[in-house]
Structure formats: structure tokens, C-alpha cells
C-alpha atoms as one frame of an Amber mdcrd trajectory, in Angstrom:
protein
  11.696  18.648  -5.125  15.165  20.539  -4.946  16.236  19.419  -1.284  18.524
  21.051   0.848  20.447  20.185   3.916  20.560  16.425   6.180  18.568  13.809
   4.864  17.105  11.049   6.935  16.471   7.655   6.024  14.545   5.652   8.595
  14.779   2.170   9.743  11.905  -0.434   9.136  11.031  -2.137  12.883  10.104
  -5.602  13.228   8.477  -7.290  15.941   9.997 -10.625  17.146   7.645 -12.695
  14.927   8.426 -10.702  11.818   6.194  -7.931  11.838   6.651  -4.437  10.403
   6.073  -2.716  13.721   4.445   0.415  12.914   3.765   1.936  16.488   7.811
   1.930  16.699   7.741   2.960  13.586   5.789   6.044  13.671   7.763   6.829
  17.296  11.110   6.855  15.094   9.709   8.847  13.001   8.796  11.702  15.338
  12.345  11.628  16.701  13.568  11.730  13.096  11.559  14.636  12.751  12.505
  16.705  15.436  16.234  16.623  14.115  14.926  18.868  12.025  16.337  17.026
   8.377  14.942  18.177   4.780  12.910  15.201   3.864  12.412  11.686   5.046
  13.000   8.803   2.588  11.153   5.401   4.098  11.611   2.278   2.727  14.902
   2.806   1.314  17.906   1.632   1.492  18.547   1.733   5.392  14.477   0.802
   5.439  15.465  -2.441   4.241  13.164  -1.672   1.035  14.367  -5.164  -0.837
  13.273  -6.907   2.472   9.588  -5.584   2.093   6.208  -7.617   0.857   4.006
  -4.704  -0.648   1.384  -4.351   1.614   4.172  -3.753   4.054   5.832  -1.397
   1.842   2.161   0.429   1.918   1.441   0.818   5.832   5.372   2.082   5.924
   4.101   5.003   3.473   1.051   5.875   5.161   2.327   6.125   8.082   5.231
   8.305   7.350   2.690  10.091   5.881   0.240  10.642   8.993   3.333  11.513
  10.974   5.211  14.080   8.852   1.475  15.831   7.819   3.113  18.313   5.849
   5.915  19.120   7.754   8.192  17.906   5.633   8.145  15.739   1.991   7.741
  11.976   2.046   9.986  10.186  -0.463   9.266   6.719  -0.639  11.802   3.640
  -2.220  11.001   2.328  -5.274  12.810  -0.613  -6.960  13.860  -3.927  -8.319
  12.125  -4.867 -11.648  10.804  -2.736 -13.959   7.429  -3.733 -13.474   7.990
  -4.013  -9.613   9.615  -0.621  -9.429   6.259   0.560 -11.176   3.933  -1.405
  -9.027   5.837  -0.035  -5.898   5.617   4.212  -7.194   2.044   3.395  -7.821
   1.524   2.409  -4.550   3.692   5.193  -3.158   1.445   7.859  -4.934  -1.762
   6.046  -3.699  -0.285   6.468  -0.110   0.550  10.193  -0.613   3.908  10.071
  -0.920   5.445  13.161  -1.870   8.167  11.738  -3.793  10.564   8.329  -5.128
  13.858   7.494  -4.890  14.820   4.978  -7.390  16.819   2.406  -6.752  18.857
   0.216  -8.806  17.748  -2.204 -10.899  17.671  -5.904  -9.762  20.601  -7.940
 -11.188  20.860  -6.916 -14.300  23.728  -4.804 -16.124  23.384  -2.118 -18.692
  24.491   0.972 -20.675  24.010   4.510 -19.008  21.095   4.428 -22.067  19.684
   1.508 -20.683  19.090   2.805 -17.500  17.609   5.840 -18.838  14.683   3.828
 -20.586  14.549   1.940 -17.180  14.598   5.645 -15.784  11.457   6.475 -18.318
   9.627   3.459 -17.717   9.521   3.984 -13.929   8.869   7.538 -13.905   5.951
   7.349 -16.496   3.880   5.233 -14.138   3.224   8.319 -11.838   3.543  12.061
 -11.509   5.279  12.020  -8.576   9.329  13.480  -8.402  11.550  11.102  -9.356
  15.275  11.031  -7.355  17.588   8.380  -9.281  20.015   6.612  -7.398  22.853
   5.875  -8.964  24.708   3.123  -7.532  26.308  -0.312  -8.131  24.822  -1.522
 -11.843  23.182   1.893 -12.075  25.388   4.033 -13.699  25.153   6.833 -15.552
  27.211   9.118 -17.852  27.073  12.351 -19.010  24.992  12.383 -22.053  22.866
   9.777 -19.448  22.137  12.825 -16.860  21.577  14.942 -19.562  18.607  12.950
 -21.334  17.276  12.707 -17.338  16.606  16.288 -17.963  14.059  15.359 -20.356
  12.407  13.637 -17.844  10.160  15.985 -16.700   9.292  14.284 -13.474  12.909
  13.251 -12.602  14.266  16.269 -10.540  17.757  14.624  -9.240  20.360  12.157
  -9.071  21.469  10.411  -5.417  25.005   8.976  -5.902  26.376   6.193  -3.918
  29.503   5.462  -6.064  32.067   7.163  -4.468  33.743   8.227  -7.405  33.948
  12.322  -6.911  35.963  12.921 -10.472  32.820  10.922 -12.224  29.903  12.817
 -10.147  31.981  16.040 -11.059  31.804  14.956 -14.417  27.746  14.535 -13.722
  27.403  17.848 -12.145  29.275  19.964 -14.782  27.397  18.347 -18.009  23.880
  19.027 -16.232  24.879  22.941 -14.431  26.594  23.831 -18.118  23.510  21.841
 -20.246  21.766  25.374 -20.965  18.302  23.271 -19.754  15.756  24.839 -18.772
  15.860  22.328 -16.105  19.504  22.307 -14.882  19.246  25.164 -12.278  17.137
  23.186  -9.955  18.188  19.774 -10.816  19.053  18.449  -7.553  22.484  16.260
  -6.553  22.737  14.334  -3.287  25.518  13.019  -1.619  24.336   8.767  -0.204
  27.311   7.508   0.632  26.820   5.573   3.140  28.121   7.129   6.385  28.104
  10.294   3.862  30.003  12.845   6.261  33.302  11.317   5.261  32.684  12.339
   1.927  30.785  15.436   2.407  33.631  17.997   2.289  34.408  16.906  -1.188
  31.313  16.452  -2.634  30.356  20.191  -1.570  33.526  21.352  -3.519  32.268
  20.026  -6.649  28.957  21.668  -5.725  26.830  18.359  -4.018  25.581  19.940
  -0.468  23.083  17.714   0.651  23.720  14.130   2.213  21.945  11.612   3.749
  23.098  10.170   7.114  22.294   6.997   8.652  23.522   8.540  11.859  21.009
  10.570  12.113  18.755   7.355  12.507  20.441   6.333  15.814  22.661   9.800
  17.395  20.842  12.736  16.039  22.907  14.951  18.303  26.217  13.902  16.690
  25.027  13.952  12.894  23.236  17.779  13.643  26.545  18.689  15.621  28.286
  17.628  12.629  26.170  18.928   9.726  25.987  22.421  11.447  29.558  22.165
  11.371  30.339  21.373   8.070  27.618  24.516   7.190  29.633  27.489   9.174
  32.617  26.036   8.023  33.811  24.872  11.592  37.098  22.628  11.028  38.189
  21.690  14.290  34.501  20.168  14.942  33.944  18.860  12.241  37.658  17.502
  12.370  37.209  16.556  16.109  33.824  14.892  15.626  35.233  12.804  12.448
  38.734  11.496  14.466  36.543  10.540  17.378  33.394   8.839  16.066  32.854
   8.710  12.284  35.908   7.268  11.398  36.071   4.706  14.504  32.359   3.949
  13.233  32.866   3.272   9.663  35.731   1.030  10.779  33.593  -1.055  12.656
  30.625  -1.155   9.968  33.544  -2.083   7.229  34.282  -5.151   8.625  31.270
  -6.908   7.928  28.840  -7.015   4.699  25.938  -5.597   5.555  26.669  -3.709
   8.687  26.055  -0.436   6.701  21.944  -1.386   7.934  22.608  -3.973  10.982
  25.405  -1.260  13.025  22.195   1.509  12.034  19.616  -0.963  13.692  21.957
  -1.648  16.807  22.854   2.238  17.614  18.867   2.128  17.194  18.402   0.074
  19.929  21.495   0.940  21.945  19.271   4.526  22.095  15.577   3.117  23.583
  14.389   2.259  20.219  12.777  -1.495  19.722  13.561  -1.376  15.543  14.253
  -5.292  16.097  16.116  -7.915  14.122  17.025  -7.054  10.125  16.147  -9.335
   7.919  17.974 -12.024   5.908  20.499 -12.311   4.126  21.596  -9.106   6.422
  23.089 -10.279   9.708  23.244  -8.471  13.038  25.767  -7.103  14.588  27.326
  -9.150  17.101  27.183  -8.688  20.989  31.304  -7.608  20.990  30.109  -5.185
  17.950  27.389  -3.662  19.789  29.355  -3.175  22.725  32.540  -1.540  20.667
  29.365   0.481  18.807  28.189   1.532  22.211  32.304   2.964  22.980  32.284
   4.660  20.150  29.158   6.708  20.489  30.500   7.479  24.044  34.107   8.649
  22.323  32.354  10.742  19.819  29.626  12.589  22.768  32.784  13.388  25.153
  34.319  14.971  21.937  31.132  16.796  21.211  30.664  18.048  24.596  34.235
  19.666  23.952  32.635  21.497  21.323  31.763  25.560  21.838  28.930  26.499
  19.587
């Protein structure tokens, strides 16, 4: 499951009396879709996956399945507890998922080893591709990414760190490892609001990102990625001065916003995604309407744009 280009990560909708709407769901899904990204990962991150019951988590993964029929790979969240992380891939492989992204472990801290063996004890519970994210208390060194090679279902690490001398570090140990594996490996850039990071994360050889834009203005996050693929620097410049910047000023100033901003540029665009759930917070009626200036700033700038 080497994956190449934009990734999307979709929202989970609720209904007003805490539902999982799945008729929005599936309609965000389409759109999703049509932007034309590499894979879909539901009930992630941005899916609020830590917010899910799992019969919830289930009708999110069939669903995702009915709508992308083989037009493009599933990968479904998987996380918390050993045990739970298990239960959840299980469930994920029942529902046809194509694929997991790991995520980090709940509340506990470790050695790079340790979260191997947590690595291992996840993966073993399915055959399905195994994406690790490596985030927060889920961090890995080099001799950690190399014994993920071993792992014959894991096929790549997702890093949400930040730290571009460390993934280097990553990326060199696995590309120079001799594997049989390493070649097709796969590194992702999931940082959130990824495109400010994206120019130096492909330097060190990490070309595909995820992008929560994409759940909210597909036109500005496909504007950008084709961009930052021909090598355009005055777009990709113009588009990152005039929205992305403006935007991840705005989603810095409260905990959180990184899904509730997502959710209101959701329904800013025609889409009912509803409330997120606790402890997230939405954003407030003055953020919304700032939101709603910004994605106006950033579609006059693209509509400068020559392609």
C-alpha cells in the first residue's frame, strides 16, 4: 500500500441528537472522491476516531467502503489500547477495509522498542497493511523503523512530529537498510495543515501529505498540491501568504481547532457534518466568520492563478 500524492481524511457527521449521520456521510465522501486524492483514511484523526463507540466505528467503514467500490483504498483508524486497537483492525478487515492507520497508543509512554511490540501486537491481529503513525508518545527511532521492516504487514510510517532532522533520520536508516522491504516502504507527511511543511518534507524525500483542507476547500488544497508537483513557486507561495498561513493562525489559537475549524469550513461549504464531540469545542461564531474571510482571501488569490 505504497501511496502517492493528497491524502484525504474525512470528517465523522453527527446529527443534532448525536448520531453518526451516515447519509452526510457517504455525500462527503463522494465530494472527497471527486478531488481525486490517493486514498481515504475514515475514522481517523480528523474522523474524530477516539470519539467513536464501535458499532459506529463499523457503519463509518462500510460505508466508505460502498462509496469508494474500488476506486480508491479504504484505510480505516485503529487505536487506543492494545486490545482495543486489535478489536478495532478486526473490525476494519470484517468491513473490507483496505488498510489501518495506527494511531498512538492511549496514555501511556514508552521506548521506540516498546512501541514496536505494540506495533506487532496490532498488526498480528489481521492481514491487512499496517500505516504507523508516529506522533505524540509514539515515537520511534532508527533501529525502531528498521525492526518495522520486519513487519511484514506494516508498509509505512505517517509522521505528525514535526521534527524534519528526526524523520530524515527515519527515512535514511530505512532507504540505506539494504531490506528487501525498504524500496516501497512508504513515508507520509500528517502534519496537520501539512502544506506548510510539505516543501521540506519532499526534500528529505516524504511526497505525500494528508490535508484537512481538502475536507472543506478541495479547490484550494488541489490548486495547491498541483502546485507544489510542477514546482510552481509563486502559487504555491501566493496560495500559502493568502490562506494557509492566515488559516493555521486561526486554528492555533485554540486546542482542538485542528478538527472543530475542519468541521466549520465543512459547513461554511453546504455540508451538515454537525457538532464535534467533547472534550473538542467548536469554533466560535467570530471564528467561523474570520474562517469564512479567509477562504474568500485565499479563492481571490487562486483565481489570480494561470494554470
Amino acid at each position: 500500500m505504497r501511496l502517492h500524492g493528497l491524502l484525504s481524511f474525512p470528517l465523522t457527521p453527527f446529527t443534532d441528537d448525536d448520531k453518526v449521520d451516515l447519509a452526510v456521510f457517504a455525500e462527503h465522501l463522494e465530494q472527497q472522491v471527486a478531488a481525486g486524492p490517493a486514498a481515504l483514511f475514515v475514522a481517523c484523526g480528523t474522523g474524530e476516531f477516539t470519539a467513536l463507540a464501535l458499532d459506529e466505528y463499523r457503519d463509518l467503514v462500510v460505508t466508505a467502503v460502498r462509496v469508494a467500490d474500488g476506486r480508491l483504498p479504504v484505510v480505516a483508524g485503529c487505536g487506543g489500547g492494545p486490545r482495543m486497537a486489535r478489536e478495532f483492525a478486526v473490525v476494519a478487515a470484517e468491513c473490507g477495509a483496505d488498510g489501518l492507520l495506527l494511531l498512538p497508543p492511549y496514555l501511556v509512554t514508552s521506548t521506540p522498542g516498546g512501541l514496536v511490540e505494540h506495533v506487532r501486537y496490532v498488526a498480528s491481529a489481521t492481514a491487512l497493511p499496517v500505516v504507523v503513525y508516529q506522533r505524540a508518545n509514539a515515537v520511534l527511532d532508527e533501529a525502531a523503523a528498521l525492526a518495522l521492516l520486519d513487519l511484514p504487514t506494516v508498509t509505512g510510517i505517517k509522521d505528525g512530529r514535526g521534527d524534519v532532522d528526526a524523520m530524515l533520520r527515519l527515512v535514511t536508516a530505512v532507504r540505506t537498510s539494504g531490506h528487501p522491504r525498504a524500496a516501497e516502504f512508504g513515508f507520509l507527511n500528517g502534519l496537520p495543515t501539512a502544506e506548510l511543511s510539505v516543501q521540506a518534507y519532499r526534500a528529505i524525500g516524504v511526497e505525500c501529505y494528508s490535508s484537512a483542507v481538502l475536507c472543506f476547500a478541495p479547490d484550494l488544497a488541489t490548486a495547491f498540491h498541483r502546485a507544489v508537483e510542477r514546482g510552481d513557486q509563486d502559487t504555491v507561495r501566493l496560495l500559502l501568504a493568502e490562506f494557509y498561513l492566515p488559516l493555521v493562525a486561526l486554528r492555533d489559537r485554540v486546542p482542538g481547532y485542528a478538527v472543530a475549524l475542519v468541521k466549520a469550513g465543512a459547513r461554511l461549504a453546504g455540508l451538515a457534518v454537525g457538532r464535534v464531540r467533547p472534550p473538542l469545542v467548536d469554533a466560535s461564531p467570530e471564528h467561523v466568520d474570520e474562517l469564512g474571510r479567509i477562504l474568500a482571501r485565499g479563492r481571490a488569490a487562486l483565481a489570480t492563478v494561470v494554470e
